[in-house]
Backbone as CSV, one residue per row, in Angstrom:
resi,resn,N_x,N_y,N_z,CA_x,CA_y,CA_z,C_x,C_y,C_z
1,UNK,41.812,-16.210,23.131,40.367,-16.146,22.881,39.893,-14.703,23.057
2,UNK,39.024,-13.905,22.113,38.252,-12.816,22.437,37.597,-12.564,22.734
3,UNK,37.569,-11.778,24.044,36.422,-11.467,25.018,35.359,-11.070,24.090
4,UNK,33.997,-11.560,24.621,32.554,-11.286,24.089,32.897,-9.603,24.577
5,UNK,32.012,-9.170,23.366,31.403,-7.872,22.953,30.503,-7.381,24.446
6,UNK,30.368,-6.224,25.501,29.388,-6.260,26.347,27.880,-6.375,25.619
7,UNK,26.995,-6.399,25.924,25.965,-6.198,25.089,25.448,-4.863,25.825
8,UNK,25.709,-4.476,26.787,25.229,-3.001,26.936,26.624,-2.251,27.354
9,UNK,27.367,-1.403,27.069,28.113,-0.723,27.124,28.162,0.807,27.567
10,UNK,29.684,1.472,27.685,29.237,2.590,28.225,28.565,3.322,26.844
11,UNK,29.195,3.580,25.378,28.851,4.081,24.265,27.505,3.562,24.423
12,UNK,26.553,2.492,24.335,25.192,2.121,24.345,24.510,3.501,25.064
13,UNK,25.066,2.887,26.646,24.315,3.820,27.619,24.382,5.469,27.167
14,UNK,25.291,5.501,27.002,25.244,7.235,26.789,24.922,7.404,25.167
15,UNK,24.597,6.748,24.601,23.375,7.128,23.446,22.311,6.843,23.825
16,UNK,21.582,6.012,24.453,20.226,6.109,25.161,19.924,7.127,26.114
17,UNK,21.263,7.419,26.957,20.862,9.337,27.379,20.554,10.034,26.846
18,UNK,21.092,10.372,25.654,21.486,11.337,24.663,20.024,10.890,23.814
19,UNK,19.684,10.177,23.815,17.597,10.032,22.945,16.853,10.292,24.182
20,UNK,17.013,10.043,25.536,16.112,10.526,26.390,16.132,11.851,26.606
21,UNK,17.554,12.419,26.425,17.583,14.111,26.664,16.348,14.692,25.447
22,UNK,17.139,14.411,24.050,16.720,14.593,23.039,14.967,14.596,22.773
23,UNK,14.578,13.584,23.054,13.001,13.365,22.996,12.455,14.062,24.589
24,UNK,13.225,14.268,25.340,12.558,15.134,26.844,12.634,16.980,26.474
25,UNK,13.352,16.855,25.652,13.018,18.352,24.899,12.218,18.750,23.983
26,UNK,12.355,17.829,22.746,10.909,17.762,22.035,9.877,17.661,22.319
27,UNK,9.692,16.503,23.594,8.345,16.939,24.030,7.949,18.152,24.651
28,UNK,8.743,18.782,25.443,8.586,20.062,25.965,8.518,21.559,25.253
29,UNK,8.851,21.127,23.703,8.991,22.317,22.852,7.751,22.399,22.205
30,UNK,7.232,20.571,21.969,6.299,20.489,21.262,4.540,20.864,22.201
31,UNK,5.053,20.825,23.783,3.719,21.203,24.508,3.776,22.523,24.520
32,UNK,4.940,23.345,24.384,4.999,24.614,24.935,4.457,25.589,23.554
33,UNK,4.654,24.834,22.470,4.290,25.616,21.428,2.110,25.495,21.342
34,UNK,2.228,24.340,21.344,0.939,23.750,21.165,-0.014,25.032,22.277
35,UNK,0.697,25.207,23.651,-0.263,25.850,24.518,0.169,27.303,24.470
36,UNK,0.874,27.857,23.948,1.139,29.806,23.814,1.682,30.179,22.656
37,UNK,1.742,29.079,21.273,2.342,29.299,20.416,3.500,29.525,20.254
38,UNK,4.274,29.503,18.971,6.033,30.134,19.204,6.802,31.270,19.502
39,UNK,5.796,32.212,19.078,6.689,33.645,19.683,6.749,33.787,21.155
40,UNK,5.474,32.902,21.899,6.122,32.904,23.367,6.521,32.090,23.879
41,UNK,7.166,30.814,23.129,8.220,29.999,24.238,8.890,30.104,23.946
42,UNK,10.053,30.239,24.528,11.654,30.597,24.745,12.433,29.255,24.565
43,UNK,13.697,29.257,24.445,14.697,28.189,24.536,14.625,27.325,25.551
44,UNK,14.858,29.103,26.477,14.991,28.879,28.092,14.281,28.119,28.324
45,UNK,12.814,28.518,28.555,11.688,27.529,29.226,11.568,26.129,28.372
46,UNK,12.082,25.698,27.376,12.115,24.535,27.000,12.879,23.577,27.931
47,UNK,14.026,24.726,27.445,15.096,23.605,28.218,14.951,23.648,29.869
48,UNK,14.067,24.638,30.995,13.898,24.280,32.197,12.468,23.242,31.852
49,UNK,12.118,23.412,31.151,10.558,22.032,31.731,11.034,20.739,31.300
50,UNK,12.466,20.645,30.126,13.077,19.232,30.066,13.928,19.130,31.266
51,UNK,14.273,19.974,31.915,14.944,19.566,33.283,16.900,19.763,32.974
52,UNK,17.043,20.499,31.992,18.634,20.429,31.214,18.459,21.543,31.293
53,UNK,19.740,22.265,31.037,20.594,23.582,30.891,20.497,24.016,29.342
54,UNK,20.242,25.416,29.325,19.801,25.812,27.905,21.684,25.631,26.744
55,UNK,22.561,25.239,27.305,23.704,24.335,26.803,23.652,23.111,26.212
56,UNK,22.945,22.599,26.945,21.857,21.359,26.967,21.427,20.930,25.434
57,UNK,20.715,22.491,25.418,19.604,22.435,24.460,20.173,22.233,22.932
58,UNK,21.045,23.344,23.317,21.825,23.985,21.977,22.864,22.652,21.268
59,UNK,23.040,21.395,21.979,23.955,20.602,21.694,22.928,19.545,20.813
60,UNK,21.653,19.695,20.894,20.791,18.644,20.154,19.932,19.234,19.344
61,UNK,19.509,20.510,19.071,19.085,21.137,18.328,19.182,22.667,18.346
62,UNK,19.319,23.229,16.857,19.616,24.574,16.193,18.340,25.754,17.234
63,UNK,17.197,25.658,17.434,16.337,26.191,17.609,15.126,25.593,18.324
64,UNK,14.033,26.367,18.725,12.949,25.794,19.232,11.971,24.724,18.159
65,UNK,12.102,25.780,17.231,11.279,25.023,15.916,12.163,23.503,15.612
66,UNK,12.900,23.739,15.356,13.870,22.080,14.975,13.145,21.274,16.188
67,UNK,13.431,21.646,17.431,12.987,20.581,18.941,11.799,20.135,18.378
68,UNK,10.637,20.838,18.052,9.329,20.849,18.002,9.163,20.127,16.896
69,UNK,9.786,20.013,16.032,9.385,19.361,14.732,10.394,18.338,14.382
70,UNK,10.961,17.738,15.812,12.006,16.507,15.804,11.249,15.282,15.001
71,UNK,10.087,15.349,15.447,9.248,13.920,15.425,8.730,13.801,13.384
72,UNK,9.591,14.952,13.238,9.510,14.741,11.294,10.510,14.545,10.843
73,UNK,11.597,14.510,11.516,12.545,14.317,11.026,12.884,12.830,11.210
74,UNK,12.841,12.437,12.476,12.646,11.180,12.696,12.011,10.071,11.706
75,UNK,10.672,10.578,11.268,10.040,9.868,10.450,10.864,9.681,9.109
76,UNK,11.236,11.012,8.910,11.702,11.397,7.610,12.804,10.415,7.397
77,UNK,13.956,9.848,8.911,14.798,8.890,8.729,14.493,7.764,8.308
78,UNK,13.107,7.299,9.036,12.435,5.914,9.415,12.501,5.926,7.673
79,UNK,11.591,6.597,6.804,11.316,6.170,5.295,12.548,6.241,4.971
80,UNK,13.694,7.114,4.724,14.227,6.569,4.113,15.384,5.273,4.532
81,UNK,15.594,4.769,5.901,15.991,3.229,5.950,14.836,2.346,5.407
82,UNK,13.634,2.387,5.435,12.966,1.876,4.324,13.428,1.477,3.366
83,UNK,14.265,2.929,2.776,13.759,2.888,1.648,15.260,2.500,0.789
84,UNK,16.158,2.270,1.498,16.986,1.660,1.217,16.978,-0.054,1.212
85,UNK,16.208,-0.339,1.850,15.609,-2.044,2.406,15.035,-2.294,1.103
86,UNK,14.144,-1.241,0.165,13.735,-2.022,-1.073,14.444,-3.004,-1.867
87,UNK,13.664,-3.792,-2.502,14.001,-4.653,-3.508,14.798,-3.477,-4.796
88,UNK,15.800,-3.934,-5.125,16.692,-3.488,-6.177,16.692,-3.416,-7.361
89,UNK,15.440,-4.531,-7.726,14.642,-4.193,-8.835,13.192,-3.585,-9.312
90,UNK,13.044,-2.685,-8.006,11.846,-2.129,-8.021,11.907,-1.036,-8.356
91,UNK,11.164,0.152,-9.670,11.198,0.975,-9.924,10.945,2.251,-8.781
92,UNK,11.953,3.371,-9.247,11.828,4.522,-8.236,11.202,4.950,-7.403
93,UNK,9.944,4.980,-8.254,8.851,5.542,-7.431,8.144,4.723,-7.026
94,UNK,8.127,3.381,-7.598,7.427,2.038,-6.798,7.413,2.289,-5.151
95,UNK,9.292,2.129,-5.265,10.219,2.158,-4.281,9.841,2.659,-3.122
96,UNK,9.860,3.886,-3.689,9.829,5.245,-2.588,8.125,5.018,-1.882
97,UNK,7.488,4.774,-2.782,5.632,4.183,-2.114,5.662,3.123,-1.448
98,UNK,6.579,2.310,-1.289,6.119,1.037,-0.893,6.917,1.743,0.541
99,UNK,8.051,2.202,0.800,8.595,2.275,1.369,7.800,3.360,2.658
100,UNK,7.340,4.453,1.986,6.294,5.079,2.635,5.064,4.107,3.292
101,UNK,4.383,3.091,2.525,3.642,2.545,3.018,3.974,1.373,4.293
102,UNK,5.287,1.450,4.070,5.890,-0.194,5.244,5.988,1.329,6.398
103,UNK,6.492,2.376,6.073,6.398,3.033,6.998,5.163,3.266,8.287
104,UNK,3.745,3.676,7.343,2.922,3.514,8.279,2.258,2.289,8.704
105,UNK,2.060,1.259,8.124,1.830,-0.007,8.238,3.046,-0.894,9.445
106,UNK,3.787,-0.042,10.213,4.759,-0.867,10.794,4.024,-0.112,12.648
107,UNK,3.497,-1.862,13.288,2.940,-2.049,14.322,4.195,-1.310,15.422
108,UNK,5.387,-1.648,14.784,6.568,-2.016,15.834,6.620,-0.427,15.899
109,UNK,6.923,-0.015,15.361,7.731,1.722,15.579,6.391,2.415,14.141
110,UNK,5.464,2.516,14.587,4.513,3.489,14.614,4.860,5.350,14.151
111,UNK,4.159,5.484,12.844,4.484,7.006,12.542,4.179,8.007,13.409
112,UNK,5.136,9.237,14.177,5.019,9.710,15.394,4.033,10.667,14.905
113,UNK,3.766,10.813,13.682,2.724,11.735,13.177,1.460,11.211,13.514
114,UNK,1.243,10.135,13.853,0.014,9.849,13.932,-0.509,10.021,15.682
115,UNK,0.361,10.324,16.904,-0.126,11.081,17.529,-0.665,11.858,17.874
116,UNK,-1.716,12.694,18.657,-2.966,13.373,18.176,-2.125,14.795,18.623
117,UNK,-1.528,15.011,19.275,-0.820,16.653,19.368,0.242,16.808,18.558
118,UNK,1.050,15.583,17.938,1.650,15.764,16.845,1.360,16.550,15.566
119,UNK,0.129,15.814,15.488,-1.110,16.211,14.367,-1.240,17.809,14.584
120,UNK,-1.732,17.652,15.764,-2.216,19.291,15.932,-0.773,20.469,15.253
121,UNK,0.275,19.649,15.766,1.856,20.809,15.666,1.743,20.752,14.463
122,UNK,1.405,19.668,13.494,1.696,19.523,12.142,0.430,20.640,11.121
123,UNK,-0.308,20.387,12.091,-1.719,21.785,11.540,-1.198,22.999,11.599
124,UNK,-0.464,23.334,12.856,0.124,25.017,12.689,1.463,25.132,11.705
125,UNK,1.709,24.417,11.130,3.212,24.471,10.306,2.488,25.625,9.344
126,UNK,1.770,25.412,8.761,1.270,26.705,7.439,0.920,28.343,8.479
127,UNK,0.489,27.753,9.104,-0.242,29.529,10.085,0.941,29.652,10.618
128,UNK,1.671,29.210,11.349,3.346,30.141,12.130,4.772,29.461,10.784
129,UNK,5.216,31.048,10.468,6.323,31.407,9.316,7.332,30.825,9.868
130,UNK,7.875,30.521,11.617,8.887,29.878,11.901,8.774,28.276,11.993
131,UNK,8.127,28.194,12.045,7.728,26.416,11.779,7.718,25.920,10.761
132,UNK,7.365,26.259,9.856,6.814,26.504,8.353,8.216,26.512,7.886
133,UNK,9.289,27.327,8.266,10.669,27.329,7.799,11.266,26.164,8.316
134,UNK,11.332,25.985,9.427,12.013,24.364,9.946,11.693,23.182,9.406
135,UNK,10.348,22.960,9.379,9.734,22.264,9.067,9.890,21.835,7.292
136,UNK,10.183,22.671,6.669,10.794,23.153,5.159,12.509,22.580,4.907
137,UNK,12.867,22.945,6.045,14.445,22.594,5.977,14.512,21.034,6.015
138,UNK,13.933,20.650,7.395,13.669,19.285,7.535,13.399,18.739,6.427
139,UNK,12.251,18.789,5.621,11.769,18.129,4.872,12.777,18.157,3.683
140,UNK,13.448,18.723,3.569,14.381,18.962,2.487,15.559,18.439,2.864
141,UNK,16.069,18.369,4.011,17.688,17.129,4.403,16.773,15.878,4.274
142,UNK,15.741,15.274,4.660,15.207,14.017,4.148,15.025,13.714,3.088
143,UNK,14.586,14.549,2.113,14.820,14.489,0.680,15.971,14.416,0.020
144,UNK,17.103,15.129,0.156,18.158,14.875,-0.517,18.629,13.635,0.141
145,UNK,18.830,13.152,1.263,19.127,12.023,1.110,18.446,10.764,0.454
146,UNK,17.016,10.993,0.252,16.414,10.063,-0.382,16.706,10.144,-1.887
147,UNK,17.244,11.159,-2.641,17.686,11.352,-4.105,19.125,10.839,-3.723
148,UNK,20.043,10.706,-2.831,21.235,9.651,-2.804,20.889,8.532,-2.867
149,UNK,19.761,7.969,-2.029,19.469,6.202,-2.020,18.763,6.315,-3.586
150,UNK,17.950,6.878,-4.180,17.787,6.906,-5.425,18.747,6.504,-6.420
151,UNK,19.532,8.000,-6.738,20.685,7.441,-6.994,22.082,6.142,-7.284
152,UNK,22.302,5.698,-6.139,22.268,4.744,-5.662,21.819,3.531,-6.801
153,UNK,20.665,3.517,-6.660,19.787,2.688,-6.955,19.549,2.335,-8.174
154,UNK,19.960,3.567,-8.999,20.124,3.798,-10.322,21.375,3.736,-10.928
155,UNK,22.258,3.600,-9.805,23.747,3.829,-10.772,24.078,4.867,-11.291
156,UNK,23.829,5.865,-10.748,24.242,7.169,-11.492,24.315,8.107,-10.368
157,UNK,24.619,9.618,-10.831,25.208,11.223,-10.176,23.966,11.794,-10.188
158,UNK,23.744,11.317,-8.821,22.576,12.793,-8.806,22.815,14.139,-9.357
159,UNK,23.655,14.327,-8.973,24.531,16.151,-9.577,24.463,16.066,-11.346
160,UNK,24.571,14.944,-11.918,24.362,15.345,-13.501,23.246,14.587,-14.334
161,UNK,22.855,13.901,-13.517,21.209,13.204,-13.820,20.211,13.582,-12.721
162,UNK,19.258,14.224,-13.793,18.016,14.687,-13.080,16.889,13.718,-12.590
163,UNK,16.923,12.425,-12.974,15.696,11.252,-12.406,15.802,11.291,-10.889
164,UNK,16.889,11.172,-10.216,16.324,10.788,-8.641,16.083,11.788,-8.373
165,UNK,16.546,13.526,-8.248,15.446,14.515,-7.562,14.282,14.489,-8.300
166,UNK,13.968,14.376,-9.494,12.550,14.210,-10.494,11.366,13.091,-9.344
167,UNK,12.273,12.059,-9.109,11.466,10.904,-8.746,10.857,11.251,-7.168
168,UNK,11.884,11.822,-6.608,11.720,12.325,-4.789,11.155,13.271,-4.824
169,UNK,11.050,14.271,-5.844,10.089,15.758,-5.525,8.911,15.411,-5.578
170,UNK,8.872,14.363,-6.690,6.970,13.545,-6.957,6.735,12.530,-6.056
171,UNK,7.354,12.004,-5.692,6.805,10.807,-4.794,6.684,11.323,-2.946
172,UNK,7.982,12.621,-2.442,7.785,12.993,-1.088,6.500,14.073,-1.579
173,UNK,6.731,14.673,-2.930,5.661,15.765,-2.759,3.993,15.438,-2.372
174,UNK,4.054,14.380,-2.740,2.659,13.939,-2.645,2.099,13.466,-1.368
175,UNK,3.465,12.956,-0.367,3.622,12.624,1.000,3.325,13.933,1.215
176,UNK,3.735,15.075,1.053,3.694,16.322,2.228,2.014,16.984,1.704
177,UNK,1.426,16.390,0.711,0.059,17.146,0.005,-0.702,16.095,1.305
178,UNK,-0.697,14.893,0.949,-1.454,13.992,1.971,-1.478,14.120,3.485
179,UNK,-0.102,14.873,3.951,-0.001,14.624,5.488,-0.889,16.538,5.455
180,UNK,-0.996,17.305,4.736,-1.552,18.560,4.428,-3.101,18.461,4.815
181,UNK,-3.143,17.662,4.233,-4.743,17.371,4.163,-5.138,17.347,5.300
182,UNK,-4.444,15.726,5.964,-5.142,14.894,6.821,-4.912,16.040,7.971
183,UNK,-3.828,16.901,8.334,-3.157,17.434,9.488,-4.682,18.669,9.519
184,UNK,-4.892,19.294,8.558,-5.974,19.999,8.557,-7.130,19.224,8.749
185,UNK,-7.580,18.067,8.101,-9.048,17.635,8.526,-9.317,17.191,10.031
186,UNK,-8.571,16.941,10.811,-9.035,16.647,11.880,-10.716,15.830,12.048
187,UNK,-11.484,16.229,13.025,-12.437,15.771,13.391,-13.565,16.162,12.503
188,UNK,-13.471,17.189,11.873,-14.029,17.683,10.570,-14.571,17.677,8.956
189,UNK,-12.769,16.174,8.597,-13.170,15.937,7.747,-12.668,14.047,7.454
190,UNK,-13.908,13.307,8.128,-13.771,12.010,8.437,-13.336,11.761,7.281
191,UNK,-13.537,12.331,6.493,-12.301,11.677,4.874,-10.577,11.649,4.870
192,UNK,-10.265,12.488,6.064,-8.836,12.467,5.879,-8.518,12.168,7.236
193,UNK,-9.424,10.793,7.600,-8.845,10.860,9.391,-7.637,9.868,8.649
194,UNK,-8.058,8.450,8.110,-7.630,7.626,7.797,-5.858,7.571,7.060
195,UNK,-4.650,8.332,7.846,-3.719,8.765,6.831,-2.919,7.938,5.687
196,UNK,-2.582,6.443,6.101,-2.582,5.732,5.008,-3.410,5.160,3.831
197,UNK,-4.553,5.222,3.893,-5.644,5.693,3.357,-5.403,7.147,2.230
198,UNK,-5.594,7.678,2.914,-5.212,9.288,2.430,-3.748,9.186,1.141
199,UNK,-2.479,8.743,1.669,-1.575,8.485,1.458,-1.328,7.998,-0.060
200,UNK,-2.426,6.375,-0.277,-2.187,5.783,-1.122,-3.225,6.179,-2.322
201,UNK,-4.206,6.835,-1.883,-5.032,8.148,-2.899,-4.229,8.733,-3.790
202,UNK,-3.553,9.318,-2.881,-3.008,10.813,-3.696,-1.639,10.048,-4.441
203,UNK,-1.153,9.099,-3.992,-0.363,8.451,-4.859,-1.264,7.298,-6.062
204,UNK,-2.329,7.196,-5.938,-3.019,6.687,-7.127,-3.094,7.896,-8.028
205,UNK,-3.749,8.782,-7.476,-4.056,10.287,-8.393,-2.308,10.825,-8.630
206,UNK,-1.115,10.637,-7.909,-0.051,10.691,-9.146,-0.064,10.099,-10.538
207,UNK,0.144,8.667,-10.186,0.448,7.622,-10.763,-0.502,7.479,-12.656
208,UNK,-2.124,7.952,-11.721,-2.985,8.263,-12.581,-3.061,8.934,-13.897
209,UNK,-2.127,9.998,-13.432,-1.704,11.479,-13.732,-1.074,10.981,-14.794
210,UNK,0.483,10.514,-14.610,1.187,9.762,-15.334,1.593,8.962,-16.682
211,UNK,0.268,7.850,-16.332,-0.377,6.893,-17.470,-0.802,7.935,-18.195
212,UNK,-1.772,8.769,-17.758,-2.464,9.698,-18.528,-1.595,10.866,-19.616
213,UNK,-0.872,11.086,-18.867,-0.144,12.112,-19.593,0.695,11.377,-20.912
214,UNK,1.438,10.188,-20.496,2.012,8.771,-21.519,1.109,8.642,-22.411
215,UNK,0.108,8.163,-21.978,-0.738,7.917,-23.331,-1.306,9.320,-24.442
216,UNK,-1.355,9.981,-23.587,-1.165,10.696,-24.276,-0.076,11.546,-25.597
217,UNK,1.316,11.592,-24.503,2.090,11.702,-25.511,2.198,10.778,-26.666
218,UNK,1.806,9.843,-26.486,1.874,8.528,-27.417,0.972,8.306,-28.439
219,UNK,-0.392,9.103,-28.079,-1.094,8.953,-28.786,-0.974,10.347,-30.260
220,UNK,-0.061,11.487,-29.644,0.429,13.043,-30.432,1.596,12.781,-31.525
221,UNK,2.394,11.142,-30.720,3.547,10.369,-31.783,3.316,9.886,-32.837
């Protein structure tokens, strides 16, 4: 007979270290930036206010900016297991929207963007050039993997068919115009508190775009 599986193990336990280290640094990269900006927090002082060795640091992320802008990448995972969960007969960009939308619409695990100092880190990404670069990279390993589940999805080579990056540059681009907005309006501009709200706008005004441009060509045929 085969012994039952433990249900908590040593591999379990020491990946739940390894997310408490992980998220005890992000938060500390992400307060330290928020209160003196990035040119004055150090590695160092990240990794002493998470309570780890700047060895520590270097084993879970490239830089300060990566620590600080963990909580997009994260997200960036969350959509695309989404977005692999779609229905198989749902068009691309359906796909990729619906999948964005189960994203913020999910009670259970909540978009970390929608935290209010999150928000704020996500406001300085355009004003500081090193954030702005991480934050760029990030957004771009979430994307290419979302042109694989595309892919995928389509039966075909991303590398010699252009539809799934076509479909992910328009459907995340419009994600990063919306989270643009809202990250800037703050308390300022009660039109963009609302981010799923916001979200499914600017993906109407794609979509809009679209029809429009179709009928058009159609109407020049």
């Amino acid at each position: 007979m085969t012994a039952a599986k433990p249900l908590d193990g040593p591999e379990d336990r020491r990946r739940r270290k390894a997310r408490r280290t992980r998220d005890a640094l992000a938060d500390a990269a992400c307060d330290l930036i928020l209160r003196q900006g990035t040119a004055a927090t150090t590695v160092e002082a990240i990794a002493e206010r998470a309570d780890v060795t700047r060895r520590t640091f270097s084993r879970h992320f490239a830089g300060k900016e990566d620590a600080a802008l963990d909580f997009v990448r994260r997200d960036g995972d969350r959509i695309n297991e989404l977005l692999r969960g779609r229905p198989a007969d749902e068009p691309p960009l359906l796909a990729y929207r619906r999948a964005v939308h189960a994203w913020l619409a999910d009670p259970e695990d909540p978009p970390m963007q929608l935290r209010p100092r999150l928000r704020r880190l996500l406001a300085l990404v355009d004003s500081e050039p090193a954030l702005f670069g991480a934050y760029q990279r990030i957004r771009v390993d979430a994307q290419e993997e979302s042109i694989r589940i595309i892919a995928d999805r389509l039966g075909t080579d991303s590398d010699r068919d252009v539809r799934p990056a076509a479909v992910v540059d328009a459907a995340a681009g419009v994600l990063v115009a919306a989270l643009r907005v809202w990250a800037r309006g703050g308390e300022a501009n009660p039109g963009a508190a609302d981010l799923a709200a916001l979200v499914e706008r600017a993906y109407d005004a794609l979509t809009s775009e679209i029809a429009t441009a179709t009928a058009e060509n159609t109407t020049k045929e």
